[in-house]
C-alpha positions as CSV (number, residue, x, y, z in Angstrom):
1,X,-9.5,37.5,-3.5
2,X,-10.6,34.2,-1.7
3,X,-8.9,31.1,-1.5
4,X,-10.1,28.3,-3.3
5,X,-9.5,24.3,-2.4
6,X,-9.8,22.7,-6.2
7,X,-6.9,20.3,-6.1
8,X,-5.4,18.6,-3.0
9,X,-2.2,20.0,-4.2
10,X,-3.4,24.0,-3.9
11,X,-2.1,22.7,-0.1
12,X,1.9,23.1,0.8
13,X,3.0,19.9,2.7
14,X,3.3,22.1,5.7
15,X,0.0,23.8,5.3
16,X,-2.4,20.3,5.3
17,X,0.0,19.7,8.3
18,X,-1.4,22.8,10.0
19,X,-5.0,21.8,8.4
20,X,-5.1,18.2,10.1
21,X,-3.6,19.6,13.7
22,X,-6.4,21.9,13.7
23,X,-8.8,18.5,12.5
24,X,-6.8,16.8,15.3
25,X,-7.9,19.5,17.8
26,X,-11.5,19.9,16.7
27,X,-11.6,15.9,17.1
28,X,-10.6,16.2,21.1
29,X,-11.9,19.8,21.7
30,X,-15.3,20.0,20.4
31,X,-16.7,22.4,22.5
32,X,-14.4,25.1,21.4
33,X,-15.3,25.2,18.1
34,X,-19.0,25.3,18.4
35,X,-19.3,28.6,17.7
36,X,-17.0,29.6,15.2
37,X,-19.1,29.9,12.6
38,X,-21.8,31.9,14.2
39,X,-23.5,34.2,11.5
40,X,-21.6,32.3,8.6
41,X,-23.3,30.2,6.1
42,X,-22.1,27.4,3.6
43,X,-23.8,26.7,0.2
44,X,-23.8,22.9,-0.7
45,X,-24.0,22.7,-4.5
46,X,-24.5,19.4,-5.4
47,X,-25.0,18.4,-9.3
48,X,-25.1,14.7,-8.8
49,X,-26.0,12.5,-5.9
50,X,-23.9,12.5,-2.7
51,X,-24.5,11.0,0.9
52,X,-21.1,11.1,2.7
53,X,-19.5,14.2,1.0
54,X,-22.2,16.3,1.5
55,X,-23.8,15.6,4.7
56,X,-20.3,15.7,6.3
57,X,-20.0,19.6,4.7
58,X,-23.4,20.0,6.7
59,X,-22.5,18.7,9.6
60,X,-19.2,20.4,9.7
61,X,-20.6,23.6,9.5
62,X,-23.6,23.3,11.7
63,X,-20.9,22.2,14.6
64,X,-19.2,24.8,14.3
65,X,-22.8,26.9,14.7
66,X,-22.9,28.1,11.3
67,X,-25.9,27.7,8.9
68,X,-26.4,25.7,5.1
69,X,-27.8,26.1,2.5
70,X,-28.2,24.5,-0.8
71,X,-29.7,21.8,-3.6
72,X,-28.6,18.2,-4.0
73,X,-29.0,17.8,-7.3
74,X,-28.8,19.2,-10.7
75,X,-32.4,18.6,-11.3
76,X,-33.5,20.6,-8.2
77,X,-31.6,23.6,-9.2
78,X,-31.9,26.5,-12.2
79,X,-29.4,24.1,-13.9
80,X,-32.6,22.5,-15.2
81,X,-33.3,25.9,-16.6
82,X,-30.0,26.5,-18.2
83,X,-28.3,28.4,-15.8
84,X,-24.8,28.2,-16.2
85,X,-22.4,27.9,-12.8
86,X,-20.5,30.9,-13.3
87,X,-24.2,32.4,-13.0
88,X,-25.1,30.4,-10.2
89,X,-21.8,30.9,-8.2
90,X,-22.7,34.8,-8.3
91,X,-26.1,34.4,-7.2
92,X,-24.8,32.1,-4.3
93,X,-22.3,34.4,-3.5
94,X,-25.5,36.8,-2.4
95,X,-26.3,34.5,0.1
96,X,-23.5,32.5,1.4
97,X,-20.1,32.8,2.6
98,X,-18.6,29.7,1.5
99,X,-19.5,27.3,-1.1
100,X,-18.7,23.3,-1.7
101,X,-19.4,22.5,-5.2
102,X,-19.7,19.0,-6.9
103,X,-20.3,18.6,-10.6
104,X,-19.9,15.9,-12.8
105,X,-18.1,18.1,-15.4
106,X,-14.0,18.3,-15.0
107,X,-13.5,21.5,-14.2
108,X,-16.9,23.2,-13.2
109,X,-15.4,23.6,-9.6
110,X,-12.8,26.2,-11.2
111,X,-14.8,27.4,-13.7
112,X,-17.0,28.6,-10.5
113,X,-14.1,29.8,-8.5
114,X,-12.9,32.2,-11.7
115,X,-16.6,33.9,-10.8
116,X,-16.5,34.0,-7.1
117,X,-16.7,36.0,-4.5
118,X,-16.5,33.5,-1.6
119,X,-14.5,30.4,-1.4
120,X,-15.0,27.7,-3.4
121,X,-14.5,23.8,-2.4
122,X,-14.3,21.1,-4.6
123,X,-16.3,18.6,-3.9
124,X,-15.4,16.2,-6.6
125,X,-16.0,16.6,-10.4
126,X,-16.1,14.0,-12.5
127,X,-13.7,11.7,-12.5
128,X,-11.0,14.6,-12.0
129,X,-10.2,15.2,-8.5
130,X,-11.9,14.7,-5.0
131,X,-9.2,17.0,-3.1
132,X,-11.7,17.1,0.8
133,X,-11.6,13.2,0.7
134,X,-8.1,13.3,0.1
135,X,-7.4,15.4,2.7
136,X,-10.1,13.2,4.6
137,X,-7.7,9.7,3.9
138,X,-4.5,11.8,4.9
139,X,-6.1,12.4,8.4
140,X,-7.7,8.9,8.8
141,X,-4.1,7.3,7.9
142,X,-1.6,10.2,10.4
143,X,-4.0,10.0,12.7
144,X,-4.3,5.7,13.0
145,X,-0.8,5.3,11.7
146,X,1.0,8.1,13.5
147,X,2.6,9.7,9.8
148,X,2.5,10.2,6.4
149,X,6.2,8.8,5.8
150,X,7.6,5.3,5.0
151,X,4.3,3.4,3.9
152,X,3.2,0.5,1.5
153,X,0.0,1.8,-0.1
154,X,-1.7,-0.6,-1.9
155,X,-5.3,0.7,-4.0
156,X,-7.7,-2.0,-5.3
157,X,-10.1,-1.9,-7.9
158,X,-11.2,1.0,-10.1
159,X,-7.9,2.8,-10.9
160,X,-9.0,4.4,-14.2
161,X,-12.2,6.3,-13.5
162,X,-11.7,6.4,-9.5
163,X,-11.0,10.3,-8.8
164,X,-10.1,9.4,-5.0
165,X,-7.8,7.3,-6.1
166,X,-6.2,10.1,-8.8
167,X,-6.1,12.6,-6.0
168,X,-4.8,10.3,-3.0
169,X,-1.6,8.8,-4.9
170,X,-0.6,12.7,-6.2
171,X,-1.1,13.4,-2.5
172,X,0.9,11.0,-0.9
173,X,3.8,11.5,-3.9
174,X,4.9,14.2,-1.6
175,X,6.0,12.4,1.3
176,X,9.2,10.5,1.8
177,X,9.1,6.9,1.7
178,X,5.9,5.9,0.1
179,X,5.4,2.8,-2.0
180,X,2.4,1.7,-4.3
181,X,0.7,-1.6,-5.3
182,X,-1.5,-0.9,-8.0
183,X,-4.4,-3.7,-8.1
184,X,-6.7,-3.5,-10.6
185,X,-7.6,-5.6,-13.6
186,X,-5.9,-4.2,-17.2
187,X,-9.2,-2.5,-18.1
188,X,-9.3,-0.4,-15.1
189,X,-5.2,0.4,-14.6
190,X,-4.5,4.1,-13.5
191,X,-4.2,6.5,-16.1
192,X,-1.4,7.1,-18.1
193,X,-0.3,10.6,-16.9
194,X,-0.1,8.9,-13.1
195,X,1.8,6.5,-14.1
196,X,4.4,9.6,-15.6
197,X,4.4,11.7,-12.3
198,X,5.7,8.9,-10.4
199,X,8.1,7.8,-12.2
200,X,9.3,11.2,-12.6
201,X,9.2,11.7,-9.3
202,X,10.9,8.1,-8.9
203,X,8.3,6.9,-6.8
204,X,8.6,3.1,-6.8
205,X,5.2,1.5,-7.7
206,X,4.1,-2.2,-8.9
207,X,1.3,-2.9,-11.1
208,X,-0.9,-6.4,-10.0
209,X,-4.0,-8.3,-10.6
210,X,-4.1,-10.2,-7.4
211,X,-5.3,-9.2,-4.4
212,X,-3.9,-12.2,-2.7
213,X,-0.7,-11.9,-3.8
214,X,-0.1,-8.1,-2.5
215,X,-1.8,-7.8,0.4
216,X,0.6,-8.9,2.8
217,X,3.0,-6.4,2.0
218,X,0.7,-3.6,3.0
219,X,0.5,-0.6,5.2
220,X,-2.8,0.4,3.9
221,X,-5.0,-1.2,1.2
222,X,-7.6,1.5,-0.1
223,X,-10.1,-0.5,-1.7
224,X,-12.9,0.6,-4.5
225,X,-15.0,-0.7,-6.5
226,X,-15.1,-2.8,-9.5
227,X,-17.7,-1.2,-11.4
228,X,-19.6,-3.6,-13.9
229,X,-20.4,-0.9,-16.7
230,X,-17.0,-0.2,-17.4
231,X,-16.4,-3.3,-18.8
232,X,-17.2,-4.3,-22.4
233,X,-17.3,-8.3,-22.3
234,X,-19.5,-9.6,-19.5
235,X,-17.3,-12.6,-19.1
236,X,-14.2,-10.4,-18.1
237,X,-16.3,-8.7,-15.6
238,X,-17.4,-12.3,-14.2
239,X,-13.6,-13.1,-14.3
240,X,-12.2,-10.5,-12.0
241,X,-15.0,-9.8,-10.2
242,X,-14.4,-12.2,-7.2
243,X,-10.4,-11.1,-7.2
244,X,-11.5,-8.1,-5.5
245,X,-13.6,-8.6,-2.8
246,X,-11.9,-8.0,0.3
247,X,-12.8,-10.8,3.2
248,X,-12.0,-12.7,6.2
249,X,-10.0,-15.0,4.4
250,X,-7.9,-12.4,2.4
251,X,-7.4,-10.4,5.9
252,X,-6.1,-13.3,7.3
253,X,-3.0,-12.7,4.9
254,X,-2.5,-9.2,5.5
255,X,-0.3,-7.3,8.3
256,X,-1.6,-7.1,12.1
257,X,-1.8,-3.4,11.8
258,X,-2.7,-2.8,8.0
259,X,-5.7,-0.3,8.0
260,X,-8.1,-0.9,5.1
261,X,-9.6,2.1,4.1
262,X,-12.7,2.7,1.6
263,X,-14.0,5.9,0.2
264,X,-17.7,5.1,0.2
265,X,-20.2,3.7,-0.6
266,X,-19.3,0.3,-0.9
267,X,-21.2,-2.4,-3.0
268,X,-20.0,-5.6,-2.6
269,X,-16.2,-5.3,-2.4
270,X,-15.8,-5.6,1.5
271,X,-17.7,-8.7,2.8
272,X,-19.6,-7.1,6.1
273,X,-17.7,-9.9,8.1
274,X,-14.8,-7.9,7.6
275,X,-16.1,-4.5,9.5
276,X,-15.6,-5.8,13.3
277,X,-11.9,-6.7,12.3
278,X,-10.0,-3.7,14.0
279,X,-8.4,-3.1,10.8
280,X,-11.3,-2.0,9.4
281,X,-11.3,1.3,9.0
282,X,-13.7,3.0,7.2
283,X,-16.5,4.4,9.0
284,X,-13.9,6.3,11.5
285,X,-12.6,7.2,8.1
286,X,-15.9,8.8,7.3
287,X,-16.1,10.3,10.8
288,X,-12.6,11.9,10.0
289,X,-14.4,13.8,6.6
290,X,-16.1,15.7,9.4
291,X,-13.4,16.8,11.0
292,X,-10.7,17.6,8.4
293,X,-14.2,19.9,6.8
294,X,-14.5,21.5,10.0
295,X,-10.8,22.7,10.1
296,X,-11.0,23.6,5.7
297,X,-13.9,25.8,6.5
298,X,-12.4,27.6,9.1
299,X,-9.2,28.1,7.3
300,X,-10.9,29.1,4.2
301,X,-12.8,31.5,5.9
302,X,-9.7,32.7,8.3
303,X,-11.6,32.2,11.3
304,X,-9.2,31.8,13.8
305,X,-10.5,30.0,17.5
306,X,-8.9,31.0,20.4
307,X,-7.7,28.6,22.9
């Protein structure tokens, strides 16, 4: 049977260690990778919009000389029709060796991979899980920070519906040290059940509504947006709005060597006069999704590159 990627944590500690050398190695040794996928083809199945996740699946697999194919959007596929995805992962399964999958159904990834005859990737569903970003924001932080252990993590904005946000903080549970600033206002808090798994794992973590008052104690402040329909009163959203806007002014507080990461696309939330600051880190963050999909792809398909 194939292994599927459907939750960051289907990956042992030691195993995304082994995933983001081989990232790490793809990153300085292009050339040696460019083709490993020869005669292999990826299936993008996109059922809501995407620019970053999906294009970086392309792009992975046509460096490594393979071939894609696929729809981006529901509307463009015989979902439109009806068709459900167990159906459609079988008749992609026909075609492709390897499929990413985003939905905006909880669950459709798995439901797929219970069909499958290939590999299935989550690409996000709903506002569930996001596991190749993850992975992506593990490599952008080890690889700019040096490790995993011993850091202040602070995440800004939309804690409740943000699935990068769900999947990073079960993520980084696992490794030693790690501390959380949770800054969002009280309509947008992280769920409940987070909230459990860390204190059952006795993770410390601090719940705040000002940026300005955490952001000096951070290693890494992961910022998302504040998303205007989630809120029922207009005036609350006019309230908090301006809290969480990341600029030169709130940089000035934070630590020489914090890296500010964002999982894209950003709105309004980082002012562009903060993207020269060398702290800024989000487009090599973006740059990093192509490399940690590179090294998923090969591993899911046990393609192994000799030196």
């Amino acid at each position: 049977m194939p292994r599927h990627l459907l939750n960051p944590m289907d990956f042992s500690v030691e195993e995304l260690d082994q995933l983001m050398d081989l990232a790490a190695d793809i990153e300085h040794n292009p050339a040696k990778y460019a083709h490993a996928c020869e005669g292999k083809t990826l299936a993008t199945c996109f059922y809501e919009p995407s620019t970053r996740t999906r294009l970086s699946f392309e792009g992975a697999m046509y460096h490594l000389g393979g071939h894609v194919l696929g729809f981006s959007s529901a509307a463009s596929s015989s979902a439109a029709k009806g068709e459900s995805v167990s159906d459609t992962i079988r008749m992609i399964g026909c075609y492709a060796d390897i499929c990413a999958m985003r939905h905006p159904k909880e669950g459709a990834p798995m439901v797929a991979s219970m069909k499958a005859k290939i590999p299935v990737i989550n690409a996000g569903d709903g506002g569930h899980q996001h596991p190749t970003q993850t992975m992506t924001d593990l490599l952008t932080i080890r690889s700019l920070k040096g490790h995993l252990n011993n850091l202040t993590i602070g995440l800004c904005g939309d804690l409740k519906f943000g699935r990068t946000v769900h999947s990073l903080i079960e993520a980084l549970s696992r490794y030693e040290g790690i501390r959380f600033l949770l800054i969002s206002p009280p309509e947008l808090r992280v769920p409940e059940y987070i909230l459990e798994m860390l204190k059952q794992k006795n993770i410390p973590y601090t719940e705040v509504q000002s940026l300005d008052d955490a952001i000096s104690e951070l290693d890494i402040l992961y910022m998302t947006r504040v998303q205007r329909e989630r809120f029922f009163n207009e005036d609350d959203y006019i309230r908090m709005k301006d809290c969480y806007i990341l600029d030169k002014a709130k940089m000035a507080l934070a630590k020489e060597d914090m890296l500010v990461l964002h999982p894209l696309p950003r709105v309004n939330e980082i002012s562009v006069e903060v993207d020269d600051d060398p702290r800024a880190a989000y487009f090599k963050q973006a740059q990093y999704g192509m490399y940690i999909r590179m090294a998923l792809i090969l591993t899911l398909l046990e393609i192994k590159v000799e030196v």
